[in-house]
C-alpha positions as protocol buffer text, in pm:
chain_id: "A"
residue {
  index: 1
  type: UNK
  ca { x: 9756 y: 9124 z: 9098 }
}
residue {
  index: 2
  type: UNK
  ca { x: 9483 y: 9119 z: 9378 }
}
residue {
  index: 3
  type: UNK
  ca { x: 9105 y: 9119 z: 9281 }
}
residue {
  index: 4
  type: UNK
  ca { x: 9000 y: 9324 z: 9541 }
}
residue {
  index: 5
  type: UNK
  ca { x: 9136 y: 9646 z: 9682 }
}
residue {
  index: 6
  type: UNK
  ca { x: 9222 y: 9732 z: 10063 }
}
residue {
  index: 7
  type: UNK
  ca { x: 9174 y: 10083 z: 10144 }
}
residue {
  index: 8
  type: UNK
  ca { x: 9110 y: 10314 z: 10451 }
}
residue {
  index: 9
  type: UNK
  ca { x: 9119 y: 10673 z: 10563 }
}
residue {
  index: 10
  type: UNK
  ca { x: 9381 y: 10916 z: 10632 }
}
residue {
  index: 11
  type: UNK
  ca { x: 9328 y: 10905 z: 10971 }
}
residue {
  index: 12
  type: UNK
  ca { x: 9554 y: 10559 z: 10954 }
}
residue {
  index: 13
  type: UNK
  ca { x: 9838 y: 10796 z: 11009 }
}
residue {
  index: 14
  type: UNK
  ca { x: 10123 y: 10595 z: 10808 }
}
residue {
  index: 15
  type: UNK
  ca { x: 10324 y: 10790 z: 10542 }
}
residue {
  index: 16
  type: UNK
  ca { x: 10221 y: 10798 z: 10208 }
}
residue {
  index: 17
  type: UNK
  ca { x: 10551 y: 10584 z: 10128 }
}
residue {
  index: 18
  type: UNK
  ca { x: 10430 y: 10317 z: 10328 }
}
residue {
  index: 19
  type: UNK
  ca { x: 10048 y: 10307 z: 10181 }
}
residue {
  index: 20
  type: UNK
  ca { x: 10229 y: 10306 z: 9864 }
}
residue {
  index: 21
  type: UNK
  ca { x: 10478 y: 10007 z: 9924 }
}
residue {
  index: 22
  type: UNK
  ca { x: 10209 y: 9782 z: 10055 }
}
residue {
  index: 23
  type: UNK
  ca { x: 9945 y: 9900 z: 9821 }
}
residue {
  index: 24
  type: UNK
  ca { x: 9673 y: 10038 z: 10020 }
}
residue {
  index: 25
  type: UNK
  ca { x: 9493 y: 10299 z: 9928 }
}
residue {
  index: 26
  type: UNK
  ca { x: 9331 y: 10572 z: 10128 }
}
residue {
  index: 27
  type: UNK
  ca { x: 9074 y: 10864 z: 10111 }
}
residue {
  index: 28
  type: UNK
  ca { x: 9149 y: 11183 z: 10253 }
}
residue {
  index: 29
  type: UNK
  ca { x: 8952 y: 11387 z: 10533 }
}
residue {
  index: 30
  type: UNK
  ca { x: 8958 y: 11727 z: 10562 }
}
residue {
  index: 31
  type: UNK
  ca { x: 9053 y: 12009 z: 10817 }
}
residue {
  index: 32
  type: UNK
  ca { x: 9064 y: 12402 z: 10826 }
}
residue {
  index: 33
  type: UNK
  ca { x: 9346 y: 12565 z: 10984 }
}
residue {
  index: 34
  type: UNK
  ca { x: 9247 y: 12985 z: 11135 }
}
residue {
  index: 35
  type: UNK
  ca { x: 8867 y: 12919 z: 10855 }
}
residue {
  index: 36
  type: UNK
  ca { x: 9110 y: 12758 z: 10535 }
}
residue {
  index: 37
  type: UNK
  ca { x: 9055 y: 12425 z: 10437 }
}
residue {
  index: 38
  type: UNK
  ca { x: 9274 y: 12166 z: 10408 }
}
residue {
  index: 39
  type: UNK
  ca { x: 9279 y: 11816 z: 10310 }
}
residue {
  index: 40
  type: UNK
  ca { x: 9448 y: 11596 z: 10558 }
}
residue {
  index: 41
  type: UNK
  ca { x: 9683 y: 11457 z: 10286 }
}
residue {
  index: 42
  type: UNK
  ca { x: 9971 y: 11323 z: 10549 }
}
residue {
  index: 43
  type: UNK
  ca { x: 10168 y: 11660 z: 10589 }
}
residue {
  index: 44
  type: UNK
  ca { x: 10143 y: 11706 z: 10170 }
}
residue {
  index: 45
  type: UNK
  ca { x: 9938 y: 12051 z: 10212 }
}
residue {
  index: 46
  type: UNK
  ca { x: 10110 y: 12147 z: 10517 }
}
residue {
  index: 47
  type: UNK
  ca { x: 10411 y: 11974 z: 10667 }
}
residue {
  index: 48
  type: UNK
  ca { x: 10308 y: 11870 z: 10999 }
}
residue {
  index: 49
  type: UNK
  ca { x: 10572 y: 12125 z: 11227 }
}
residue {
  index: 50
  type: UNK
  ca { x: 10428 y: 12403 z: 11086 }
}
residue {
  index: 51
  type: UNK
  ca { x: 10043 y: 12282 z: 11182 }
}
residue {
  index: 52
  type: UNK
  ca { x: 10144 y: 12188 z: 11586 }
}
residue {
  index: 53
  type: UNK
  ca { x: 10335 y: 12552 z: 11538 }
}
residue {
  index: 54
  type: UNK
  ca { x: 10009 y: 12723 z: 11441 }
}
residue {
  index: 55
  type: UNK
  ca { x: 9794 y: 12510 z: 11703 }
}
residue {
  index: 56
  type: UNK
  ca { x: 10056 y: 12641 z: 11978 }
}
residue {
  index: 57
  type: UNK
  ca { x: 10033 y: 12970 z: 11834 }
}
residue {
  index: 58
  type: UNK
  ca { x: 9646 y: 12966 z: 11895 }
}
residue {
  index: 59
  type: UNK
  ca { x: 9523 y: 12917 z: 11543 }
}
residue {
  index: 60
  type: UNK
  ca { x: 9183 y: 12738 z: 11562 }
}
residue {
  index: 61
  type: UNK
  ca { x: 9099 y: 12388 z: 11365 }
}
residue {
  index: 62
  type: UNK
  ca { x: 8746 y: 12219 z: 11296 }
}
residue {
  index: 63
  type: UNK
  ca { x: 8819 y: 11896 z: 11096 }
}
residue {
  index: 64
  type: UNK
  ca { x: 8534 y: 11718 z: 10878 }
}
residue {
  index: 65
  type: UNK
  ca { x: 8461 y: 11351 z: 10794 }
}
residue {
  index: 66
  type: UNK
  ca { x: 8450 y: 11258 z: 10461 }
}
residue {
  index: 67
  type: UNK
  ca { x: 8074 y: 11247 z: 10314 }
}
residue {
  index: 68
  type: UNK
  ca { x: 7907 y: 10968 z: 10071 }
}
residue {
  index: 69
  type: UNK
  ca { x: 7941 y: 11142 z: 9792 }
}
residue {
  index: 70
  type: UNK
  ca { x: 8319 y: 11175 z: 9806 }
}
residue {
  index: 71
  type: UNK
  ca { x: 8294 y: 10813 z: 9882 }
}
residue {
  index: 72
  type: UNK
  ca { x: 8085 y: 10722 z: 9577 }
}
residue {
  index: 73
  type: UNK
  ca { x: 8375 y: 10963 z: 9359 }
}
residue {
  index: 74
  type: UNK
  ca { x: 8615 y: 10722 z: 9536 }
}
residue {
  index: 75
  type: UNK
  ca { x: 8473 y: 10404 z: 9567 }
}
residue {
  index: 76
  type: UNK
  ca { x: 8378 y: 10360 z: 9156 }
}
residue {
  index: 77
  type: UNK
  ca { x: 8701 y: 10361 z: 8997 }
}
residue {
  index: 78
  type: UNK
  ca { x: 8813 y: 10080 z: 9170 }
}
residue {
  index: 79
  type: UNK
  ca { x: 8412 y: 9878 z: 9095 }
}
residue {
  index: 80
  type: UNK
  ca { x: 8457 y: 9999 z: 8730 }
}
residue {
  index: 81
  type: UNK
  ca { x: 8803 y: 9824 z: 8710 }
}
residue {
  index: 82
  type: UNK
  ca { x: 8611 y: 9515 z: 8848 }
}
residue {
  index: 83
  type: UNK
  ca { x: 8749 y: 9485 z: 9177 }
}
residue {
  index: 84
  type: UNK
  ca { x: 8590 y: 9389 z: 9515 }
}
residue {
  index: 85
  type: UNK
  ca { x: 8646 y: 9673 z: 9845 }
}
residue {
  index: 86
  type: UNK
  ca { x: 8752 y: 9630 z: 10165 }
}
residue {
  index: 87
  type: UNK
  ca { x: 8756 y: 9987 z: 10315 }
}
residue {
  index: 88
  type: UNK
  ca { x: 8823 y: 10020 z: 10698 }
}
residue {
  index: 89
  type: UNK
  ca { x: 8720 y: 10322 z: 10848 }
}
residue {
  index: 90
  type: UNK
  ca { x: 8832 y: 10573 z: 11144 }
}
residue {
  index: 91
  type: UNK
  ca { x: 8694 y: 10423 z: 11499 }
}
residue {
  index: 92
  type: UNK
  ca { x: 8242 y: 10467 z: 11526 }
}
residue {
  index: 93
  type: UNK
  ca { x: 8352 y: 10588 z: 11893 }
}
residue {
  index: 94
  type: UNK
  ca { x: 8548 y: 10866 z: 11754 }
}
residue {
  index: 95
  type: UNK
  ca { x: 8413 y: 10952 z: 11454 }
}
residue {
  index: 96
  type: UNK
  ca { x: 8070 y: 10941 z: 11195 }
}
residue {
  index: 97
  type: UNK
  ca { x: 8240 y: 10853 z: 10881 }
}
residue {
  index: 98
  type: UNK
  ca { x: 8175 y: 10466 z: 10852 }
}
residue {
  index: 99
  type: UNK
  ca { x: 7818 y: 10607 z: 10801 }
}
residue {
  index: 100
  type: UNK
  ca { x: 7888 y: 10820 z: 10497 }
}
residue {
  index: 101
  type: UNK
  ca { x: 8106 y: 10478 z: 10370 }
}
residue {
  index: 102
  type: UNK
  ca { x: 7773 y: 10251 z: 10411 }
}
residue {
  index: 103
  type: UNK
  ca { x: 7556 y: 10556 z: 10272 }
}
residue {
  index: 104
  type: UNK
  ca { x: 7794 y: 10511 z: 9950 }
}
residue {
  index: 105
  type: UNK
  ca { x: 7817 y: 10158 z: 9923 }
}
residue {
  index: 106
  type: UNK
  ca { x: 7438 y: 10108 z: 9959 }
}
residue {
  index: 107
  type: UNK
  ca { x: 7430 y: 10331 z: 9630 }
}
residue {
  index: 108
  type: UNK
  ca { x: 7720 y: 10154 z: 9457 }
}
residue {
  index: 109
  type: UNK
  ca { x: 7640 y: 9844 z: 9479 }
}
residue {
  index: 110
  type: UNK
  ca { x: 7318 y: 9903 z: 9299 }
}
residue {
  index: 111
  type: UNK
  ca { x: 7500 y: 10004 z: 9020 }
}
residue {
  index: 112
  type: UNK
  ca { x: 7717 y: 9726 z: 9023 }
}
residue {
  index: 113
  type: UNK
  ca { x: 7513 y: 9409 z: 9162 }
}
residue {
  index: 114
  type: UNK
  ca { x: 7826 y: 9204 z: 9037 }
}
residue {
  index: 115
  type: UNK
  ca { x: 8081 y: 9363 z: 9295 }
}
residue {
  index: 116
  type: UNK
  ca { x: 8116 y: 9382 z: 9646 }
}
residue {
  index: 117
  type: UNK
  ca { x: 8228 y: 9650 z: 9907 }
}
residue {
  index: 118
  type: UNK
  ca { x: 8322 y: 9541 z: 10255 }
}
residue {
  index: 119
  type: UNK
  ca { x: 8277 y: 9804 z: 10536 }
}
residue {
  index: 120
  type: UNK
  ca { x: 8515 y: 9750 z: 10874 }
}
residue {
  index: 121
  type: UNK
  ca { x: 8479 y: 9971 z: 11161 }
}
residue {
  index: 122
  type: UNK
  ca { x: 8838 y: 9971 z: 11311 }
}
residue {
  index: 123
  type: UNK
  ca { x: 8736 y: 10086 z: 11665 }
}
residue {
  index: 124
  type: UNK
  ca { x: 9112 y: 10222 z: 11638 }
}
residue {
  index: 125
  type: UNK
  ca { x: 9269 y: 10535 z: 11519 }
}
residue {
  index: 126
  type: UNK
  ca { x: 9634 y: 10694 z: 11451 }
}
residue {
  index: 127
  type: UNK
  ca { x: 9893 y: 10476 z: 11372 }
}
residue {
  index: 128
  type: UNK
  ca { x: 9733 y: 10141 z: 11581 }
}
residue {
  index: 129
  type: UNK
  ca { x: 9432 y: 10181 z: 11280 }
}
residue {
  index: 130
  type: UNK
  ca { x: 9741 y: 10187 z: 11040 }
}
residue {
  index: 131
  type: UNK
  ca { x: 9880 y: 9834 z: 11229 }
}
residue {
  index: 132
  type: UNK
  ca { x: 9557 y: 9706 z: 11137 }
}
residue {
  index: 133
  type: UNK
  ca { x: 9577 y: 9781 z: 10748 }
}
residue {
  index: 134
  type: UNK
  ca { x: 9946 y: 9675 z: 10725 }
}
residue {
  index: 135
  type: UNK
  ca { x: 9850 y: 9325 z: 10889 }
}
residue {
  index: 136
  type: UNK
  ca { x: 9559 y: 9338 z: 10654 }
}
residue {
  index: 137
  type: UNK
  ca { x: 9761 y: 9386 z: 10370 }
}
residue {
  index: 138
  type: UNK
  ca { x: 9991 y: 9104 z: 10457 }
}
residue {
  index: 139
  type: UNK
  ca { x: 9685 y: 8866 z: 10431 }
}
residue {
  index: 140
  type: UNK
  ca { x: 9615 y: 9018 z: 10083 }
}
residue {
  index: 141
  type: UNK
  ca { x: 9937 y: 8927 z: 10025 }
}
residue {
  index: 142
  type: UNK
  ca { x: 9975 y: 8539 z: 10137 }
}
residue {
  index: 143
  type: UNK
  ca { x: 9669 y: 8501 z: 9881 }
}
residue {
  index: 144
  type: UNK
  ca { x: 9363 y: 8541 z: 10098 }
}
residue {
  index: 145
  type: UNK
  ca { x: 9065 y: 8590 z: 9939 }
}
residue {
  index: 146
  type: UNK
  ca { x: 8866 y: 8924 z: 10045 }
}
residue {
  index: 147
  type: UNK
  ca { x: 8629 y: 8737 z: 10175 }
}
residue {
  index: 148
  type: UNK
  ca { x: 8855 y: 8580 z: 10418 }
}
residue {
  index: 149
  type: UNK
  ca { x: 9074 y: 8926 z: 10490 }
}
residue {
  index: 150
  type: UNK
  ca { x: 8703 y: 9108 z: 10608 }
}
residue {
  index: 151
  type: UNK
  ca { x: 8649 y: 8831 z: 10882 }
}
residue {
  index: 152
  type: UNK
  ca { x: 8973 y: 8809 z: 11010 }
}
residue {
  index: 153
  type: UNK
  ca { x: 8960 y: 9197 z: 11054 }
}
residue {
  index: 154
  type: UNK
  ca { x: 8616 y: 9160 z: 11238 }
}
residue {
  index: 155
  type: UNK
  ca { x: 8760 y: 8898 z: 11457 }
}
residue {
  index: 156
  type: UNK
  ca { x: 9106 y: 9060 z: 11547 }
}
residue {
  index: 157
  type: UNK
  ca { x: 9071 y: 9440 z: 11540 }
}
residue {
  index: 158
  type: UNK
  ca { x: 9061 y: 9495 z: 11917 }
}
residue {
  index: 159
  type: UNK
  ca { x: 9361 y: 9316 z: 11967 }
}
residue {
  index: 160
  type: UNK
  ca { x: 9551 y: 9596 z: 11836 }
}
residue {
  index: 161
  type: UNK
  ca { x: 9629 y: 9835 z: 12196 }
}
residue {
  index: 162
  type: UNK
  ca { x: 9618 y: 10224 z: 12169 }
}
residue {
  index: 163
  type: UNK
  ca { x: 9767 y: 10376 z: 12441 }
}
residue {
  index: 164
  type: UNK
  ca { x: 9829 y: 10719 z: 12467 }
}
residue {
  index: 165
  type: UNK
  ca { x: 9989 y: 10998 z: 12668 }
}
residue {
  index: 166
  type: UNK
  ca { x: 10046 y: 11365 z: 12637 }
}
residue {
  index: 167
  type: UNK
  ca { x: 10295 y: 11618 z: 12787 }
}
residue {
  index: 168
  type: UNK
  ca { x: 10048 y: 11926 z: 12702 }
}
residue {
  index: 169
  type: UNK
  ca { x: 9714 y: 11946 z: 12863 }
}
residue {
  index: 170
  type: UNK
  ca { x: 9608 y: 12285 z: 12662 }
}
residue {
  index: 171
  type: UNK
  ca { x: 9401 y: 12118 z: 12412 }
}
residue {
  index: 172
  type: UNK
  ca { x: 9216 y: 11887 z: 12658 }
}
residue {
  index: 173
  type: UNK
  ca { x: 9121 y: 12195 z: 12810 }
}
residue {
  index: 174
  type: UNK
  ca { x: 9037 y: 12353 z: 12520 }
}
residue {
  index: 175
  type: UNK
  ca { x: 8835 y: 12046 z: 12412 }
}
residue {
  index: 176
  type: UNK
  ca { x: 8676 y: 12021 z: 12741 }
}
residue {
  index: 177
  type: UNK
  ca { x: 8744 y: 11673 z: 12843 }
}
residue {
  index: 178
  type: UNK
  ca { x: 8940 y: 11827 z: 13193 }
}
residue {
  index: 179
  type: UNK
  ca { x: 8830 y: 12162 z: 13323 }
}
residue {
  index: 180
  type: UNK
  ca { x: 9096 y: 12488 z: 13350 }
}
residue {
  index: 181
  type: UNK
  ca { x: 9151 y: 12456 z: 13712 }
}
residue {
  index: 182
  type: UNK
  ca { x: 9249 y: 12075 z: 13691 }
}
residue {
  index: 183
  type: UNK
  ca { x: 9448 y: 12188 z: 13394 }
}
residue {
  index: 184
  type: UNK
  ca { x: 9623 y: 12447 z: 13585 }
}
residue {
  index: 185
  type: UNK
  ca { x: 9682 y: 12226 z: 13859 }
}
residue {
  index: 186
  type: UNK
  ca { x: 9776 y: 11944 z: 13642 }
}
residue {
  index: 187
  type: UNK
  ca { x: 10055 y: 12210 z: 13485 }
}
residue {
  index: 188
  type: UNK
  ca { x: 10173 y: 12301 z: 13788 }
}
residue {
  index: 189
  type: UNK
  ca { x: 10277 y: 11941 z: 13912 }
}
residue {
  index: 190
  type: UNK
  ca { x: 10343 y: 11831 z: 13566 }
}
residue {
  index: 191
  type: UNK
  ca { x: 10080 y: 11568 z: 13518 }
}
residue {
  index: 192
  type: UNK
  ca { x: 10050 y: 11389 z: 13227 }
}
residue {
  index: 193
  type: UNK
  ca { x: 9732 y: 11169 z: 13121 }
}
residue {
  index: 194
  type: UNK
  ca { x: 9747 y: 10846 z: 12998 }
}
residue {
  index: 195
  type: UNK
  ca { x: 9454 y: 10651 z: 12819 }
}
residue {
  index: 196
  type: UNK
  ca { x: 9366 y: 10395 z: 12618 }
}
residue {
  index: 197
  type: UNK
  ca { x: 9099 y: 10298 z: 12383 }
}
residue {
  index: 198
  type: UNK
  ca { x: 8842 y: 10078 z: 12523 }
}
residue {
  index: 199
  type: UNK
  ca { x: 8672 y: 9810 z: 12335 }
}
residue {
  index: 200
  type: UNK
  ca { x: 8398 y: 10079 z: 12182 }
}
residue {
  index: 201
  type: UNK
  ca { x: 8657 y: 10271 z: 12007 }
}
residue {
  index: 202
  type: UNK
  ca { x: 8670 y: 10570 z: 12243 }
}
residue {
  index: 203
  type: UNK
  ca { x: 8941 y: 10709 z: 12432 }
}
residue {
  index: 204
  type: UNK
  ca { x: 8953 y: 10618 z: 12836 }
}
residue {
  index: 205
  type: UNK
  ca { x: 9132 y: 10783 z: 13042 }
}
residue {
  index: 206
  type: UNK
  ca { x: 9343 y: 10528 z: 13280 }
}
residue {
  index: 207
  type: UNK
  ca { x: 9616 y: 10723 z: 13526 }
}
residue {
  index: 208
  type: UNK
  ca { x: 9729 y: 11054 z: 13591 }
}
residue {
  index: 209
  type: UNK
  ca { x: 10145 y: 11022 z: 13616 }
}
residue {
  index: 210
  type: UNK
  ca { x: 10341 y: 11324 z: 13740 }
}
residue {
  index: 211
  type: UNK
  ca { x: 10655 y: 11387 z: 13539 }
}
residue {
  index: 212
  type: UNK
  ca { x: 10733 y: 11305 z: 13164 }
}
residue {
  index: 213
  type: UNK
  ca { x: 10999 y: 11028 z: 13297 }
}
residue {
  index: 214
  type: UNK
  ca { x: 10737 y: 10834 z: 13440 }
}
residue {
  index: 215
  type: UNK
  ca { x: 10492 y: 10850 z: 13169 }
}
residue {
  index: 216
  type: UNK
  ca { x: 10726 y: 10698 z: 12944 }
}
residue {
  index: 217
  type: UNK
  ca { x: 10813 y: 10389 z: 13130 }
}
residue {
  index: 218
  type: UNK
  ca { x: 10431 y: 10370 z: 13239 }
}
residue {
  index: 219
  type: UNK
  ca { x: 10361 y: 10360 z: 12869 }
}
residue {
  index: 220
  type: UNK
  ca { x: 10591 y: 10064 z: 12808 }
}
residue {
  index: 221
  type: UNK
  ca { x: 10516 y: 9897 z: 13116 }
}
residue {
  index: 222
  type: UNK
  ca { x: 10120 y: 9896 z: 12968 }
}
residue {
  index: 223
  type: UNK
  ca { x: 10317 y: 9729 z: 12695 }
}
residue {
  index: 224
  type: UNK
  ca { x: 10445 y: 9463 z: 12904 }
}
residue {
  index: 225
  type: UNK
  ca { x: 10113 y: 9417 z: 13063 }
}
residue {
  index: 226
  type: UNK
  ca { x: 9924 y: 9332 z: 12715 }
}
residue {
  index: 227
  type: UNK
  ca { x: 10113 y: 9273 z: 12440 }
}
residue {
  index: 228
  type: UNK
  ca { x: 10131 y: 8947 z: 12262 }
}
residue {
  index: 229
  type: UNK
  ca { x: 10376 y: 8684 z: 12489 }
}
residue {
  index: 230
  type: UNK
  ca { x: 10459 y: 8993 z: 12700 }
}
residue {
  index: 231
  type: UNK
  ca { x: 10849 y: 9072 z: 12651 }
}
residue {
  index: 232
  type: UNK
  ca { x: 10840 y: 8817 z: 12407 }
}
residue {
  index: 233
  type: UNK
  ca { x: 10633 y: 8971 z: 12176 }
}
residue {
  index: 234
  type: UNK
  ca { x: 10762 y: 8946 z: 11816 }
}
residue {
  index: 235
  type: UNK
  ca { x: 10482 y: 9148 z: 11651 }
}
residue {
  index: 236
  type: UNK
  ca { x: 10548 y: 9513 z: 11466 }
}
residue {
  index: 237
  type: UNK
  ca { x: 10519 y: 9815 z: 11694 }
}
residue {
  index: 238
  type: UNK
  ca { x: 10435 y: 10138 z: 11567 }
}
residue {
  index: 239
  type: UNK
  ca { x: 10413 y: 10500 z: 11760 }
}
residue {
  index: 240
  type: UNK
  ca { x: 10248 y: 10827 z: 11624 }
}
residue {
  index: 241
  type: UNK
  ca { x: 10387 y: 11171 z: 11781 }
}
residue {
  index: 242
  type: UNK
  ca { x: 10248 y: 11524 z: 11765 }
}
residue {
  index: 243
  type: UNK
  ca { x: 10542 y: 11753 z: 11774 }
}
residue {
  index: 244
  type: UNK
  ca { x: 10739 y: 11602 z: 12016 }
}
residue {
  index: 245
  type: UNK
  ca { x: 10936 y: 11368 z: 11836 }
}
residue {
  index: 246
  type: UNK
  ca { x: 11206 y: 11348 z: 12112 }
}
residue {
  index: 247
  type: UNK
  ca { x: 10917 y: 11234 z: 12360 }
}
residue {
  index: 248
  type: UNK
  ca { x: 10827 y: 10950 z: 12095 }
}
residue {
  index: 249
  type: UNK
  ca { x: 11235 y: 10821 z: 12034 }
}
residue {
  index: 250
  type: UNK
  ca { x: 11253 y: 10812 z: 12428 }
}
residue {
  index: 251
  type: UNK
  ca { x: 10962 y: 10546 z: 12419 }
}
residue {
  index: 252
  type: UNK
  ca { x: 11078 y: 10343 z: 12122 }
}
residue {
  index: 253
  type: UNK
  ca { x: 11424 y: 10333 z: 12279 }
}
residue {
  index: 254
  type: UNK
  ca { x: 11319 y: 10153 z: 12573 }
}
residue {
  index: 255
  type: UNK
  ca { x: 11048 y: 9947 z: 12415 }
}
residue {
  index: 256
  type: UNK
  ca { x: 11341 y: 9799 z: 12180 }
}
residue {
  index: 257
  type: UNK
  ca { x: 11577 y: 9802 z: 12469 }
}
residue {
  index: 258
  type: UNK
  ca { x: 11309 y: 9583 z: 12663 }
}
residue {
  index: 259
  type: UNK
  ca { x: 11161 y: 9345 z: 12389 }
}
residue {
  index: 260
  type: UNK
  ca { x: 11457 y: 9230 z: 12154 }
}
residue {
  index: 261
  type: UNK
  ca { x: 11218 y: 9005 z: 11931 }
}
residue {
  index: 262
  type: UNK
  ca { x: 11012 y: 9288 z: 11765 }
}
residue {
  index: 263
  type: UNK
  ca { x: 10945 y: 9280 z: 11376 }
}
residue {
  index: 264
  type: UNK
  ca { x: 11160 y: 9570 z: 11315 }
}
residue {
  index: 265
  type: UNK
  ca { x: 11249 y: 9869 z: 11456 }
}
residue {
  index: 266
  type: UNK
  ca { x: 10959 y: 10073 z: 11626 }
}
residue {
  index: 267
  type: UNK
  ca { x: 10827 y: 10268 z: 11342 }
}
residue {
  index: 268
  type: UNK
  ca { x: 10719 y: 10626 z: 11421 }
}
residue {
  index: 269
  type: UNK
  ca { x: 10479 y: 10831 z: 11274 }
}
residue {
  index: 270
  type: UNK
  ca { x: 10331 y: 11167 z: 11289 }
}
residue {
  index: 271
  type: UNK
  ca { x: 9962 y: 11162 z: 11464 }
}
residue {
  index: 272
  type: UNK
  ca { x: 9766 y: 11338 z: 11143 }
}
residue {
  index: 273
  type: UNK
  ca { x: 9584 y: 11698 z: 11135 }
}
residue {
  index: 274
  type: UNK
  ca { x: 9229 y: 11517 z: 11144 }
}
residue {
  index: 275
  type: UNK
  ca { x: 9369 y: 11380 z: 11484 }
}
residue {
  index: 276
  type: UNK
  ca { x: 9565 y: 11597 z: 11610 }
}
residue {
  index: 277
  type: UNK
  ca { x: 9309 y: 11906 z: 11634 }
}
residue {
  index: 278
  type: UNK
  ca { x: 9186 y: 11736 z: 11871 }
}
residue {
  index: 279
  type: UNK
  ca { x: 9484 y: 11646 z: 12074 }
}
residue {
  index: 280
  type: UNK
  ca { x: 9736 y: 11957 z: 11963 }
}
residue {
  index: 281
  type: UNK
  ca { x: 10111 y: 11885 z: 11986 }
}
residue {
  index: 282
  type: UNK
  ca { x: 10260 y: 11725 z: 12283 }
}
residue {
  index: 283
  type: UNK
  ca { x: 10111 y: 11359 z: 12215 }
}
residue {
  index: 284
  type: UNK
  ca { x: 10278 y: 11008 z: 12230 }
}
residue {
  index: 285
  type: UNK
  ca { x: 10083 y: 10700 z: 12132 }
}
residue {
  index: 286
  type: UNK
  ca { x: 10230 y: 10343 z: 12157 }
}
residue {
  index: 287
  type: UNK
  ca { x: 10023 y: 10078 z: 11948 }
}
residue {
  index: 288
  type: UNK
  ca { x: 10084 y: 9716 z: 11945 }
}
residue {
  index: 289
  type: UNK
  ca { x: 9955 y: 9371 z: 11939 }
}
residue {
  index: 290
  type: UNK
  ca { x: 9814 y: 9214 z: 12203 }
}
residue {
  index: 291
  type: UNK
  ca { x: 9507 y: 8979 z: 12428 }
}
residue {
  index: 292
  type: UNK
  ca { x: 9139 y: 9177 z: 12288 }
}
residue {
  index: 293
  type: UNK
  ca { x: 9027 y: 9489 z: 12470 }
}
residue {
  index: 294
  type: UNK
  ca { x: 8668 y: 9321 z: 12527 }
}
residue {
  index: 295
  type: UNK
  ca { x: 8591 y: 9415 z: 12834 }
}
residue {
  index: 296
  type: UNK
  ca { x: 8813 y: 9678 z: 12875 }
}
């Protein structure tokens, strides 16, 4: 049994079968839904159809970060059991939370001088963050110390690729990042953004592609572009959808179809509530090994 436990956020956006089976653990942030709170639990307190179906619907969300003190309530089981941390949080560029982590582990570890608590800023988020904890959890596993797991995260964690696109541009209205004449337009003539995250953890908006058909072979062609040995690539590719699950088998179809040495199938996921009030339904996002985003 490991020493030392790897943990993250919800905001990885994997199931909870698949924290489970490769024993990472996670701490939950929180959303309200039309003023009731929620925890984002991965679809537990509300399955993730009927959350897109309220967004579209015009229900309003505010999500929240998880503080220090739920950190501290998290973080000292695992000290008291005598075990070393390494907790990877939700991208700085995106999100505040890697401050309430430090906040906690500043405290904790006066309490317990003997034990350690290792603090990784992902600059990732969805499913790509949750490529990052399974790979980190496969170094747990081969027997690497924690020691060893925390550097190798610091030195590899912008070589996972986010790249996103979405069908719906309602909520990027909503959200302000295009105005309601470009998103009228944009409607019209079916546009659909795609973006990446840039080296700083934020999101970066890269092409505007007219028609849904395009969008997904742009996606994969970014694929082809960055990944790992290009259509050699042998790494794990995962996806994260928002209620358009059709949108997201489309895309995994033709990245299997065009790189036959992937670990696996393409896993899909659902992009989480924390996440997704931002982006509503009608979001694909492709994440994958690859050269680093420095500079990008």
């Amino acid at each position: 049994m490991s020493q030392y436990v790897i943990s993250c956020c919800s905001t990885a956006d994997l199931t909870r079968k698949h924290f489970e089976e490769r024993d990472i653990s996670y701490i939950c942030f929180h959303f309200e839904l039309d003023g009731v709170p929620y925890m984002d639990d991965l679809g537990e307190s509300i399955p993730f159809d009927e959350f897109y179906q309220k967004m579209a619907d015009g229900a309003e969300t505010k999500t929240s970060q998880v503080n220090a003190e739920e950190f501290e309530e998290y973080f000292e089981p695992f000290l008291k059991e005598g075990k070393d941390i390494l907790h990877v949080c939700l991208s700085s560029g995106i999100s505040g939370v890697i401050n309430s982590a430090m906040i906690a582990r500043e405290e904790l570890e006066k309490k317990y001088p003997d034990r350690r608590i290792y603090i990784v800023d992902s600059l990732g988020a969805s499913s790509g963050y949750g490529l990052l904890m399974d790979k980190l959890a496969d170094l747990r596993d081969q027997g690497k110390k924690v020691e060893e797991v925390y550097q190798w995260a610091e030195e590899h964690k912008l070589e996972v690729h986010h790249w996103f696109f979405s069908t719906d541009l309602t909520f990027f209205i909503k959200g302000g990042r295009i105005s309601r004449t470009a998103g009228f337009v944009g409607g019209v003539l079916g546009i659909c953004p795609l973006l990446n995250m840039g080296e700083e953890g934020t999101l970066v908006p890269r092409q505007k592609i007219r028609t849904k058909r395009k969008v997904i072979r742009a996606i994969v062609d970014k694929m082809e572009a960055n990944a790992r040995d290009g259509l050699e690539y042998s790494g794990k590719c995962y996806i994260s959808q928002s209620a358009c699950e059709e949108d997201a088998k489309a895309v995994a179809d033709l990245v299997e179809k065009r790189f036959p040495n992937l670990d696996g199938k393409v896993e899909i996921n659902h992009v989480g509530t924390t996440i997704g009030s931002h982006t509503g339904p009608g979001t694909v996002a492709l994440f994958f090994w690859g050269k680093s985003r420095k500079g990008s």
